[in-house]
C-alpha positions in Angstrom: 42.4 -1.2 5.8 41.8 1.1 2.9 44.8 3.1 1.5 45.3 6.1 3.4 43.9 9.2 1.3 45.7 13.0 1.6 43.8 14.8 4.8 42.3 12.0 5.8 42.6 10.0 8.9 41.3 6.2 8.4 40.5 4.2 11.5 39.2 0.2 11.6 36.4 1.2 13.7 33.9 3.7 14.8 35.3 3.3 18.6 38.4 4.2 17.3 37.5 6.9 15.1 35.6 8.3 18.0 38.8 7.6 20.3 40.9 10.3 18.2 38.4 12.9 18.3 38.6 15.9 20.3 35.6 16.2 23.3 34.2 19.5 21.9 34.3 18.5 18.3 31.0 18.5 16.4 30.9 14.7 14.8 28.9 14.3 12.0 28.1 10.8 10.1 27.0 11.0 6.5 26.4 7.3 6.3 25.8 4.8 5.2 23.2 2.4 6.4 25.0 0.4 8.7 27.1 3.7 10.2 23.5 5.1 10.9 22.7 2.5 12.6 25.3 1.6 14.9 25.6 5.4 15.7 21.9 6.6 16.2 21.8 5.6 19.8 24.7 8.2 20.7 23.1 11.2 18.4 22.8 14.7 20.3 21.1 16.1 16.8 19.2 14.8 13.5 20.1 17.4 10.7 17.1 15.7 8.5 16.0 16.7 5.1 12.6 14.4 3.7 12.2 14.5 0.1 8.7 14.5 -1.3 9.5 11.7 -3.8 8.6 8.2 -4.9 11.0 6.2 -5.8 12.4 2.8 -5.9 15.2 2.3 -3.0 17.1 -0.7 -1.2 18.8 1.5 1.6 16.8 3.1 4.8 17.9 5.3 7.4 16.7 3.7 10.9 13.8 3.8 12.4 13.3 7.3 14.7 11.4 7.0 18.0 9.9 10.6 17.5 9.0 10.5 21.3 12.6 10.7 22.3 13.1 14.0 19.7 12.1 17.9 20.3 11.9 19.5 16.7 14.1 22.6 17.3 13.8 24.0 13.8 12.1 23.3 10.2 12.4 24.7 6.6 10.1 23.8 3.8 11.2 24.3 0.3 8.6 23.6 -3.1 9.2 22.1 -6.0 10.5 24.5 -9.1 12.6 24.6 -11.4 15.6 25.0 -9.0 14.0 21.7 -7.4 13.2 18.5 -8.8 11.3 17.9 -5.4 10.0 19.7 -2.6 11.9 18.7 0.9 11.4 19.6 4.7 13.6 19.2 7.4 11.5 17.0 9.8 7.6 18.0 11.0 5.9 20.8 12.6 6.2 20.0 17.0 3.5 17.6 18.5 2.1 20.4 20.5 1.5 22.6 17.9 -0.8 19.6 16.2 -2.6 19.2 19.5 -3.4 23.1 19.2 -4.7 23.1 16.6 -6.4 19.8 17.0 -8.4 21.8 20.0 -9.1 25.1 18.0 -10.9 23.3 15.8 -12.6 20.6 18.2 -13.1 22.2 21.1 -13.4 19.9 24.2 -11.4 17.4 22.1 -7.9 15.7 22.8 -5.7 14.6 20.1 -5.0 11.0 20.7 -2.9 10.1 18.0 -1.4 11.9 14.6 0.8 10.4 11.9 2.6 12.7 9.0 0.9 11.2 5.7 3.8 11.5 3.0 3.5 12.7 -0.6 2.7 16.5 0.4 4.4 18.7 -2.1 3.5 21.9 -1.1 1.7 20.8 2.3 2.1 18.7 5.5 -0.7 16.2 6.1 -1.5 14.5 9.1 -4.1 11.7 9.9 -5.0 12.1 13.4 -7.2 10.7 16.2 -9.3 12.5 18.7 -10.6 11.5 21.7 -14.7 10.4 21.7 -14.2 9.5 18.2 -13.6 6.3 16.0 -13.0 8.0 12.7 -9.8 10.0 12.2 -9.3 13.3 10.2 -7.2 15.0 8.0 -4.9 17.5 9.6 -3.6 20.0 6.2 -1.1 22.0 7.5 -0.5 24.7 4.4 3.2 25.6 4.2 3.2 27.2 0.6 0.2 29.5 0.4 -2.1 30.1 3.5 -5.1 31.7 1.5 -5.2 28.1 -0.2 -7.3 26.6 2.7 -10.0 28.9 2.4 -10.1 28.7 -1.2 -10.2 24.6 -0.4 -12.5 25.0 1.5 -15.1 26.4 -1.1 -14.3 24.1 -3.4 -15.1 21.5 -0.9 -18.8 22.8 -0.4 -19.0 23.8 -4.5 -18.1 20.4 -5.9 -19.9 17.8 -2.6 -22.5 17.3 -5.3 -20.8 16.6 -8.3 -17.9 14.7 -7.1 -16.2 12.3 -4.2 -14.2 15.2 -2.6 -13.3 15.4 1.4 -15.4 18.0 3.0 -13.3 20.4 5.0 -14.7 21.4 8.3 -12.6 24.0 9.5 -9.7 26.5 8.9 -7.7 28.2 11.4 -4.4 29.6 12.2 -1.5 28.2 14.8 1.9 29.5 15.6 2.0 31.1 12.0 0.6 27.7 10.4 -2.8 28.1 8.3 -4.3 24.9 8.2 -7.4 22.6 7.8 -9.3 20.0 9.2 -10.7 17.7 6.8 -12.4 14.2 6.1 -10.3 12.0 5.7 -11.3 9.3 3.4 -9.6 5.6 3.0 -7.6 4.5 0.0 -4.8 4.1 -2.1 -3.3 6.5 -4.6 -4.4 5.9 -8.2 -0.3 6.2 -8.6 0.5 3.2 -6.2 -2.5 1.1 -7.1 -1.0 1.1 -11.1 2.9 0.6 -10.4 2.0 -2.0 -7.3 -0.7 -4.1 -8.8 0.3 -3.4 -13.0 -1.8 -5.7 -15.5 -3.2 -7.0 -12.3 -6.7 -4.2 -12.4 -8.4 -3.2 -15.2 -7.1 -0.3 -16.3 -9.5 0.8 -18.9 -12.4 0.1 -16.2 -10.3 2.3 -13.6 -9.6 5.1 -16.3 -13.0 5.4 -17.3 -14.0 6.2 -13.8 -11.3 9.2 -14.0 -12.5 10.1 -17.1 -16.3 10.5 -16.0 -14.9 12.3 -12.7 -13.3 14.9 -15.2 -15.7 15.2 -17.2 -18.3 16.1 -14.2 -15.9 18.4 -13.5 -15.8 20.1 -16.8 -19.5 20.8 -16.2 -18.6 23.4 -13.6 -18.0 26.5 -15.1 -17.2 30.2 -14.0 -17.9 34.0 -15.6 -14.4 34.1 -17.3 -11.2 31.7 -17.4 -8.3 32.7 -14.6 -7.0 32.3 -11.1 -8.5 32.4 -8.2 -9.0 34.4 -4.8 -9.7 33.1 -1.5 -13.1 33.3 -2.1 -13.2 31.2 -5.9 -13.8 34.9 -7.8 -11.7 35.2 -10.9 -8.8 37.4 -9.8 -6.4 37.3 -12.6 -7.6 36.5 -16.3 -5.0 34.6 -18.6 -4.9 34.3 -22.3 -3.4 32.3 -24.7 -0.8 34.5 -25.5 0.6 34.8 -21.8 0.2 31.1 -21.7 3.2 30.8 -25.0 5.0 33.3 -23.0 5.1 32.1 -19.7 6.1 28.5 -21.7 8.9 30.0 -23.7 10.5 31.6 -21.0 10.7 28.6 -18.9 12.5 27.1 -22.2 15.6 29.7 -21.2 15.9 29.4 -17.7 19.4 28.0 -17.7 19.2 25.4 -15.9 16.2 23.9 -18.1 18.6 25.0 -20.7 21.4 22.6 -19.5 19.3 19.8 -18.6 17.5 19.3 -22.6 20.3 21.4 -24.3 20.1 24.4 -26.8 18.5 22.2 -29.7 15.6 20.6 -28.1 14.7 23.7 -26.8 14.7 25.3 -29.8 12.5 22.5 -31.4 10.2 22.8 -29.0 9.9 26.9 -29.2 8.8 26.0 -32.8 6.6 23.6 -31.9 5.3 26.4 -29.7 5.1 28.8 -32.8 3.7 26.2 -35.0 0.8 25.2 -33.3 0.4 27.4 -30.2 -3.4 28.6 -32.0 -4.5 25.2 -30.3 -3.8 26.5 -26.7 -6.8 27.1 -25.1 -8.1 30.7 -24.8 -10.4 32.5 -22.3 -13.2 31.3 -24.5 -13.1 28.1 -21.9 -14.2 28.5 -18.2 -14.2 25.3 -16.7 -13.7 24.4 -13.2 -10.0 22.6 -13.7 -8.3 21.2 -10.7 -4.5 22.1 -11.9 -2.9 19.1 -10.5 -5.0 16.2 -11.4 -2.6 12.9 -11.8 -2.8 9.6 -10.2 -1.0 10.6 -6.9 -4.2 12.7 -6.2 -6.8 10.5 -7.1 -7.7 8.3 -4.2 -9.5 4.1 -5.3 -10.9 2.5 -3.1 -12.6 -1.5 -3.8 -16.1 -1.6 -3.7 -18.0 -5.0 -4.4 -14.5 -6.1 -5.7 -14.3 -3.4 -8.2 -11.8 -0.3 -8.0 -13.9 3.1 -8.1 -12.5 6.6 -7.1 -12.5 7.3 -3.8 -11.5 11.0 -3.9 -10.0 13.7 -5.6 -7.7 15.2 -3.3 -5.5 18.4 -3.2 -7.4 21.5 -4.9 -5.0 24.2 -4.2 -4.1 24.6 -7.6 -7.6 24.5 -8.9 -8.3 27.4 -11.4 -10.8 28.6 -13.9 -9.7 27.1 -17.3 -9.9 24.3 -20.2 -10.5 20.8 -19.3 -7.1 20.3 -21.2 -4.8 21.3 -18.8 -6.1 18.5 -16.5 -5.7 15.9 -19.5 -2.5 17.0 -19.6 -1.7 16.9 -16.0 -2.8 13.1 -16.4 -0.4 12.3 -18.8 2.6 14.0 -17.6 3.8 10.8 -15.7 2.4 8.2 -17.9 6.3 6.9 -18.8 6.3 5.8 -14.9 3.0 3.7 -15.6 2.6 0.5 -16.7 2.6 0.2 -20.5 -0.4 -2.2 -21.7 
């Protein structure tokens, strides 16, 4: 038996620990692994948290039979600079899916859903319906509502130029805006390039990206901006707000204490050095503002790895090309290095 530590009470098994407790005592296990296991079956409550995160683990909590749970409440938080990653506690209830499953299908039954993870700003569910073989994408929109709509658009403005799920329908449940969408097969351009490595051509794949972009690019809109629910230009930006909105990120404090005082200030000159290369209003290109591997769906066709999709718009402005490049490259330290 471990030494006995100040406060703390140390028992040689969990039916002992459990022994000493009072009846009307809250008991809460914190782990690990093998604690969650042995004491699931007895659990009155799951106080869960999911992280939207990939990363490489050895340690699982056990395997939930959502059938034998009633979601009591949920709280989404985004990523920002307070949060490396967005996180939920747990799902929005069955029968709110199945609601909305029928507002948008009328005379249809959900058969079957499962949460797709990866969302960082959304929940998305792949779901069956009754009289149907295909499934659909149920995008539930936790973040910003007025994004479906502006999906949605986007959907019907691009089905020419590019492989991008059509969305169907938009509608409202129990406060939830969401969207049923085509759902299309595949693996994230993220997973196929850290599962299979040097094992796919890289430059073959990357060149498909690159002409997707580049169709893109060929969209273009009356000024550069954000935009409204209905893709007009709501809010112009210019170079000069770009530099600001960049330098003040560079003193929030806790970007502050996590690169330190002197990178910071290298990277403000950086900044002042050669901030004339930002890109301007001059460019009005359709840009999808989150365009990296994890939303870029491949799929093999004939034994060769095209792009599937390009998923997730909600971000999408009216900008340079650039800022998508960028986007691109942001994670290329987690990729494999050729």
């Amino acid at each position: 038996m471990s030494p006995k530590a100040e406060g703390v009470d140390v028992f040689p098994s969990l039916q002992e620990a459990l022994f000493h407790t009072h009846p009307k005592e809250e008991i809460i296990i914190i782990g690990g692994e093998s604690l969650y296991q042995e004491t699931l079956p007895y659990a009155d409550y799951l106080y869960r948290t999911i992280v939207e995160a990939y990363e490489p683990v050895d340690t699982f909590f056990p395997e939930v039979d959502e059938k034998n749970w009633v979601l009591q409440t949920e709280r989404f938080v985004a990523q920002d600079l307070d949060n490396q990653y967005a996180y939920r506690a747990d799902r929005v209830p069955d029968s709110t899916v199945s609601q909305m499953v029928t507002q948008a299908l009328p005379g249809k039954v959900l058969e079957s859903h499962q949460l797709i993870a990866g969302g960082c700003a959304n929940l998305n569910y792949k779901v069956h319906v009754s009289g149907g073989d295909e499934p659909f994408l149920l995008r539930i929109y936790v973040r910003e509502a007025s994004a479906a709509c502006r999906e949605q658009k986007i959907s019907t403005l691009l089905r020419d130029h590019l492989s991008i799920p059509q969305t169907f329908f938009v509608g409202e449940v129990a406060d939830f805006t969401f969207s049923l969408v085509e759902f299309r097969q595949g693996k994230s351009l993220r997973d196929l390039l850290l599962e299979e490595g040097d094992a796919v051509d890289i430059a073959k794949i990357m060149d498909h990206v690159g002409r997707c972009l580049s169709e893109l690019s060929s969209i273009t809109f009356s000024r550069a901006g954000f935009f409204d629910a209905d893709l007009n230009v709501k809010t112009a930006v210019s170079r000069d707000q770009y530099l600001a909105f960049a330098k003040s990120c560079l003193e929030d404090k806790k970007v502050l204490s996590t690169l330190g005082e002197e990178i910071c200030r290298k990277i403000k000159c950086i900044f002042d050095q050669y901030g004339h290369l930002v890109p301007d209003t001059e460019e009005h290109h359709m840009v999808h503002g989150d365009f990296d591997p994890a939303n870029i769906l491949m799929d093999q066709r004939e034994g060769e790895w095209c792009v599937s999709a390009i998923l997730d718009w909600e971000f999408a402005f009216s900008g340079s090309v650039l800022f998508d490049v960028a986007n691109m490259l942001r994670d290329a330290h987690h990729m494999p290095i050729e």
